[in-house]
C-alpha positions as CSV (number, residue, x, y, z in Angstrom):
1,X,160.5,125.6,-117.2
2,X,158.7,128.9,-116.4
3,X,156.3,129.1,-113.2
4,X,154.2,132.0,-113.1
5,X,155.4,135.0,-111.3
6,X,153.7,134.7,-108.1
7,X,155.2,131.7,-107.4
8,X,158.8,133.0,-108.6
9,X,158.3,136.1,-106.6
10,X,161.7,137.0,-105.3
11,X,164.9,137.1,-106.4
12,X,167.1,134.8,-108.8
13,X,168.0,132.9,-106.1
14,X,164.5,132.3,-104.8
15,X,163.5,131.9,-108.6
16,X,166.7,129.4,-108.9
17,X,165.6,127.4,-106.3
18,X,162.3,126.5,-107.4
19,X,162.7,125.7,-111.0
20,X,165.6,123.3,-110.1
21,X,163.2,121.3,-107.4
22,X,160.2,121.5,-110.5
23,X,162.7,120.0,-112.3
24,X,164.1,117.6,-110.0
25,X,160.5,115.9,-109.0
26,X,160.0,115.9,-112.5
27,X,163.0,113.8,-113.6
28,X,164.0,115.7,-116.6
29,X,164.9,119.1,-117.7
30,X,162.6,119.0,-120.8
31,X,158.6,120.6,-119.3
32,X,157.3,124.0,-119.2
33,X,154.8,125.1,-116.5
34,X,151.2,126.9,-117.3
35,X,150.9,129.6,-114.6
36,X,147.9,131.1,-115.6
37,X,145.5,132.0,-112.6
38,X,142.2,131.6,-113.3
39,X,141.1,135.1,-114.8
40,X,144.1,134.9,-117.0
41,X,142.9,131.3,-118.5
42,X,142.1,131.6,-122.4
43,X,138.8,131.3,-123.9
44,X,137.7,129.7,-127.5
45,X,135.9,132.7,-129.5
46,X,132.8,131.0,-130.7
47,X,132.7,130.0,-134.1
48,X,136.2,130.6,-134.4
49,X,139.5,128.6,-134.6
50,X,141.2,131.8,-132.9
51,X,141.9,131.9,-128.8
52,X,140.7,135.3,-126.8
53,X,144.2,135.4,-124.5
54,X,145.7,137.5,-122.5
55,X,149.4,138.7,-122.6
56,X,150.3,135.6,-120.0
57,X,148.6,133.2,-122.0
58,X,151.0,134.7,-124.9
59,X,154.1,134.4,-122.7
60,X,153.2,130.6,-121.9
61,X,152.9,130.1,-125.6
62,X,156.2,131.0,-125.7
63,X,157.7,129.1,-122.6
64,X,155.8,126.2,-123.8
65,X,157.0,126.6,-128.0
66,X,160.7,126.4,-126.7
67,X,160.5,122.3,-125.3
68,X,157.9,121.8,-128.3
69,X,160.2,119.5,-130.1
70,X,159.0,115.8,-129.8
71,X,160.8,114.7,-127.2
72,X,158.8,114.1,-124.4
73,X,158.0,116.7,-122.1
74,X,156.2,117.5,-118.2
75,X,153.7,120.4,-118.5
76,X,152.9,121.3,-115.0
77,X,149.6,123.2,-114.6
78,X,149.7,125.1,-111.4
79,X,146.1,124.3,-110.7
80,X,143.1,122.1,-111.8
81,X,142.0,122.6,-115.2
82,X,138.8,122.3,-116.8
83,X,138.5,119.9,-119.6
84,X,138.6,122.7,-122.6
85,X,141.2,124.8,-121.2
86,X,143.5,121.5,-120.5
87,X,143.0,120.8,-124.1
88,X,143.9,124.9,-125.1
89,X,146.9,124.7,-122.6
90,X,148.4,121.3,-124.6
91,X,147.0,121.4,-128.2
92,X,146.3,125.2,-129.1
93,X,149.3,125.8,-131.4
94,X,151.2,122.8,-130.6
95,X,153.5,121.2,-133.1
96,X,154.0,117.6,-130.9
97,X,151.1,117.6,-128.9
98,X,150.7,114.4,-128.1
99,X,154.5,114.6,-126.2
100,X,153.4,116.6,-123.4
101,X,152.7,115.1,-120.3
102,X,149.6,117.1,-118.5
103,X,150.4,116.9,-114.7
104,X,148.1,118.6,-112.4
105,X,147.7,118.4,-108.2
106,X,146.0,115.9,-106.8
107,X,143.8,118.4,-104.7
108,X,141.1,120.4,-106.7
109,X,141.5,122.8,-103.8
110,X,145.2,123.2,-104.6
111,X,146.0,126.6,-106.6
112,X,149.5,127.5,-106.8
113,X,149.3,130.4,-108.6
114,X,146.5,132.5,-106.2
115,X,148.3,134.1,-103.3
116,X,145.5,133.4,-101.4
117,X,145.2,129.9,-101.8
118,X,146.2,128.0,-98.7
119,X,148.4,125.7,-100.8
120,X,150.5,128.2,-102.1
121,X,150.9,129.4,-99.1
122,X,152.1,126.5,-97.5
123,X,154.4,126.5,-100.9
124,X,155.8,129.8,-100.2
125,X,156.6,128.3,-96.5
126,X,158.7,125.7,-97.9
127,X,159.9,128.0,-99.9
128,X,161.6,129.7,-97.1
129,X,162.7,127.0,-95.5
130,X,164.4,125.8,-98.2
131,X,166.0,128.8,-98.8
132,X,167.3,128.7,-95.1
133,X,169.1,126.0,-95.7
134,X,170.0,126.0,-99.5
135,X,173.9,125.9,-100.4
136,X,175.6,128.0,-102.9
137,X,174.5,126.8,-106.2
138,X,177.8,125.8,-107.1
139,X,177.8,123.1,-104.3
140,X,174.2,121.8,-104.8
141,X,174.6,118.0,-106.1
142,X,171.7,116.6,-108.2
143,X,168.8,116.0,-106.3
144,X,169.4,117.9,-103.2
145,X,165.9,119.7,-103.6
146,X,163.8,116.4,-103.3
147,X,164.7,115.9,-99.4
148,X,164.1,119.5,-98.5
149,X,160.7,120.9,-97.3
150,X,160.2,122.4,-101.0
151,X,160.9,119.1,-102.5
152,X,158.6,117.2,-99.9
153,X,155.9,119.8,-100.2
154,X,155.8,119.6,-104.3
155,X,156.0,115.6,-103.7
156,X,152.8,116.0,-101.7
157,X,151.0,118.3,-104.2
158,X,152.2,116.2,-107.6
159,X,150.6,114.8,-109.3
160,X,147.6,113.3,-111.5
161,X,148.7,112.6,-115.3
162,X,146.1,113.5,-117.3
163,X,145.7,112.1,-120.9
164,X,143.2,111.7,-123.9
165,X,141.8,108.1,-124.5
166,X,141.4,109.4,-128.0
167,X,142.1,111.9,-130.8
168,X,139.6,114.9,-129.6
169,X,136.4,115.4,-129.6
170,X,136.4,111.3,-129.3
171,X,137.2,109.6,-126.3
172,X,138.0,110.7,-122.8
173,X,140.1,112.7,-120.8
174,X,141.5,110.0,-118.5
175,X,143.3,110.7,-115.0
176,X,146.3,108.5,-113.4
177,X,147.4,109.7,-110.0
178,X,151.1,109.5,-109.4
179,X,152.4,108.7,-106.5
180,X,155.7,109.6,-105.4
181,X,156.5,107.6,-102.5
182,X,160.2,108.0,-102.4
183,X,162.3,110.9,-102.4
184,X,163.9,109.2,-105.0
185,X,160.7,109.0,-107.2
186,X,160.2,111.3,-109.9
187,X,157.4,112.1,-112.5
188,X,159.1,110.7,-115.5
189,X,159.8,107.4,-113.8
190,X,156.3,107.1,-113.0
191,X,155.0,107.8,-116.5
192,X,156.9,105.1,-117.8
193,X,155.7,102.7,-115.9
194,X,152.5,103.7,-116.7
195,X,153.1,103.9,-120.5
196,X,154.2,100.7,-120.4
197,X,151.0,99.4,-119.0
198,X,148.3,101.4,-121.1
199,X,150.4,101.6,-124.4
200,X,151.1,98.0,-125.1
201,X,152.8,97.0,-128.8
202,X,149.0,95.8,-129.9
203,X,147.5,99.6,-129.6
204,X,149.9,100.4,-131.8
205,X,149.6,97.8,-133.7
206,X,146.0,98.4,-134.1
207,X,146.5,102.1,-134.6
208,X,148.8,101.8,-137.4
209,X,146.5,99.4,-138.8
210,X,143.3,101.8,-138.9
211,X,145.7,104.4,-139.9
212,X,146.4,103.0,-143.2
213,X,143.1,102.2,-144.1
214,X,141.9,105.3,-143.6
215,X,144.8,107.9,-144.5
216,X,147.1,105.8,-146.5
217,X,148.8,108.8,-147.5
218,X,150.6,108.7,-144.3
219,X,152.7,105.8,-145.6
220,X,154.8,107.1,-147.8
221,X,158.9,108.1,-147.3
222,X,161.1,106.9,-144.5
223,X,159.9,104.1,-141.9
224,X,160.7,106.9,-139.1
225,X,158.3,109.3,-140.6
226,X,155.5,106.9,-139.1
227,X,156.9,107.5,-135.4
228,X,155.2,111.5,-135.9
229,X,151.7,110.8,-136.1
230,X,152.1,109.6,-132.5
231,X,153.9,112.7,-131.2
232,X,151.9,115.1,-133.0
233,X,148.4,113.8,-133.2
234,X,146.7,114.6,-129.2
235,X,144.9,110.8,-128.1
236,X,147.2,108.6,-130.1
237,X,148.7,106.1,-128.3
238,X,152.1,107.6,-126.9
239,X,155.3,106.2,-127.6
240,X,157.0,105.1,-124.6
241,X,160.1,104.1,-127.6
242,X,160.0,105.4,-130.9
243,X,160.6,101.9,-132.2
244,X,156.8,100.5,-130.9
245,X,155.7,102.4,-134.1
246,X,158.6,100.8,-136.6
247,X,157.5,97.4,-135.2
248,X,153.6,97.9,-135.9
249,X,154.7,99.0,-139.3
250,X,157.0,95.9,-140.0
251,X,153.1,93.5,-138.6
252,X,151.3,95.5,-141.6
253,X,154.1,94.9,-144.2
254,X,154.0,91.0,-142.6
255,X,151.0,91.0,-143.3
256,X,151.0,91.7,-146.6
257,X,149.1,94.8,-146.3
258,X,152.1,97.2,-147.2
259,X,154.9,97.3,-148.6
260,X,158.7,98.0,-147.2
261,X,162.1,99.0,-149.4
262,X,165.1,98.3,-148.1
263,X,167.0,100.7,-149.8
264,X,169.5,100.1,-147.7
265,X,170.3,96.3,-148.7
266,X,172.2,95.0,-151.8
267,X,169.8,94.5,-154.4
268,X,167.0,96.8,-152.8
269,X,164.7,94.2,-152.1
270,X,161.0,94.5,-151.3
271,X,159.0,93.4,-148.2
272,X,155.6,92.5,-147.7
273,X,152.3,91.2,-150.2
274,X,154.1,87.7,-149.6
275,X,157.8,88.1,-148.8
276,X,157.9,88.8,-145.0
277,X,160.8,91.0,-143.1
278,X,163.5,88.7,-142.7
279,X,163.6,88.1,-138.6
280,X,167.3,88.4,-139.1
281,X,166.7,92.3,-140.5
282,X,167.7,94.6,-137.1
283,X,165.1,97.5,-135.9
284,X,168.1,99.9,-136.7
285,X,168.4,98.6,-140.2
286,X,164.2,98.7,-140.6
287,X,164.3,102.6,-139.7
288,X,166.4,103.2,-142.5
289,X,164.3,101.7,-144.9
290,X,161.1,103.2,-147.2
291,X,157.9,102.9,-146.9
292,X,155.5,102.0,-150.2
């Protein structure tokens, strides 16, 4: 993760401190954080599919490119975006969009990354204090930060999950405050429940469905190359288990409406149009099959 500056101002061990307790209430090692004040944000040209940025925006670009893999991935914002430049700051230039996880604060008065801004002031104070008390970093055990006053403070601060109802410009950009009670909580544990709840096996289902009737060219190659429209397409439904995608695929072929190889079975035999999956066929052994 990379915080802008002015929160990392200090030395390594300052600048140590705080990207372990980012991490920490974050629950994985896998996010990037956008740091751009305000005057710094990027701006559409009009009538253009270029970005007016400034050399930060290019150096979050960056940051962000390195966790741009698929796997899911927290993308703090340091303040409370506006609707295009939350779009700009997870879509512009992204290969697996639709696998970051847009966390802002719950205050629109917060802004971490002005000085000024009585939140990150109060930041900075439990930045100190932290640091007062922080061990050598070769004795801190995993999850020390989240009971100290940095950890409590970022807690407090973080966050609302922010996510599109749809592929842009349909649909909505939908917020789900987060709530870390605990210390124990973390962001990652409370996205997952949350996927669970707003990405059932049916929206799937139902996506997969309208996908093939309207870009059947997607269905072609490996089962797994299905699971990619989900990571890379912003407003798809967002797989909480790569397998929710292999499962809608394996309805449609059940259905009749596709067909399935299983190159990987004696005989090669072909699913679907009248000769269901067999139930006994495992999701590992589905992956590895062809779609037709």
């Amino acid at each position: 993760m990379g915080p802008h500056e002015q929160v990392l101002e200090g030395d390594g061990h300052r600048r140590y401190l705080v990207l372990l307790a980012f991490e920490e209430i974050a629950g994985t090692s896998n996010g990037v954080i956008y740091d751009l004040p305000t005057t710094l944000r990027p701006e559409r040209i009009p009538g253009s599919i270029y970005v007016r940025g400034s050399s930060a925006w290019r150096d979050y670009l960056d940051a962000r490119e390195q966790v741009d893999t698929g796997d899911p991935a927290i993308l703090f914002s340091l303040r409370v975006l506006e609707n295009e430049e939350r779009q700009l700051a997870v879509d512009w230039g992204t290969t697996y969009a639709n696998s970051f996880f847009l966390i802002e604060p719950h205050d629109p008065a917060c802004d971490l990354s002005d000085p000024a801004n009585a939140w990150a002031r109060r930041m900075n104070e439990a930045i100190t204090a932290t640091l007062a008390v922080m061990p050598p970093q070769e004795s801190i055990t995993e999850g020390w930060t989240r009971t100290t006053p940095l950890g409590v403070f970022l807690r407090e601060v973080f966050g609302t999950w922010l996510y599109w109802s749809a592929p842009p410009p349909n649909g909505a950009i939908l917020p789900v405050p987060l709530d870390l009670r605990s210390s124990e909580d973390t962001l990652w544990g409370r996205l997952l429940a949350e996927l669970n709840d707003r990405f059932p096996q049916p929206a799937f289902d139902r996506a997969i469905a309208r996908l093939h009737a309207r870009e059947d060219e997607l269905f072609g190659g490996p089962v797994v190359r299905a699971r990619s429209v989900f990571r890379t397409r912003l407003g798809m439904p967002i797989l909480r288990d790569p397998r929710c995608a292999d499962h809608a695929l394996r309805r449609l072929a059940n259905q009749g409406e596709m067909s399935i190889i299983a190159t990987s079975l004696p005989g090669i035999p072909v699913y679907g149009h009248g000769s269901p999956v067999p139930d006994e066929i495992t999701d590992e052994e589905f992956s590895q099959f062809l779609m037709a």
